[in-house]
N, C-alpha and C positions, 0 to 999 in steps of 0.2 A: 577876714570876712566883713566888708565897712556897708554893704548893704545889704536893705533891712528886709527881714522875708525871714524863710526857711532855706537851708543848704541840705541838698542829697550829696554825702560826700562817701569816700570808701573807707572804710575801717575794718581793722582785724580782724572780724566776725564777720564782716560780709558789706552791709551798705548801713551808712545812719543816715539820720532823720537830724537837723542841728539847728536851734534859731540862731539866727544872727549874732555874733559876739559870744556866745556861750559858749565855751571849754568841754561839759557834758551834752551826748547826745540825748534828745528826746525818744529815741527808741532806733535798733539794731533791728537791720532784716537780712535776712540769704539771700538775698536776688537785690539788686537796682532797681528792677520794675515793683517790685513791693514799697520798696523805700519811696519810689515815685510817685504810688499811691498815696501811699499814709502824706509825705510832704506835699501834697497837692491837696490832700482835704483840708490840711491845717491854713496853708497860705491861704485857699481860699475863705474857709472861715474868718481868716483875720483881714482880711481883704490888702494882703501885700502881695511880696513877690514868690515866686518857687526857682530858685538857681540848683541846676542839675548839672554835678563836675563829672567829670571822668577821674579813671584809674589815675591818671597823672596830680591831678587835684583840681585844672584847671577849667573851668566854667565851659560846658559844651553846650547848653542851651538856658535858658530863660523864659520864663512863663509869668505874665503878672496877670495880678484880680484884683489890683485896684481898681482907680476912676476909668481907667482907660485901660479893658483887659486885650494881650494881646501873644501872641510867642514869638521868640527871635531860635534861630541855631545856629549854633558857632558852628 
């Protein structure tokens, strides 16, 4: 995970919440769409990015709130 934001990624318990580089999730949710929530308030607070992976692990869309907010979908 080399960029900087929040990761919604899947985990045995359901969906985490992950900054960037960090090993421990910031918080476990039962749905994706939860996870997506909670990781989109925090990126946007921090004014980086939200990478949202799929089951497989690998990045299915992209949301930034920096200088230039915008979304991409894989």
């Amino acid at each position: 995970m080399a960029q900087k934001g929040q990761h919604v990624v899947p985990a045995s318990e359901g969906w985490a919440v992950r900054r960037s580089g960090s090993e421990r999730a910031s918080a476990v949710f039962a749905t994706q769409d939860e996870a997506i929530q909670r990781g989109r308030e925090l990126a946007r607070a921090q004014g980086t990015e939200l990478y949202i992976h799929g089951r497989d692990g690998r990045i299915r869309d992209w949301i930034s709130f920096g200088e230039r907010s915008f979304s991409m979908k894989g």
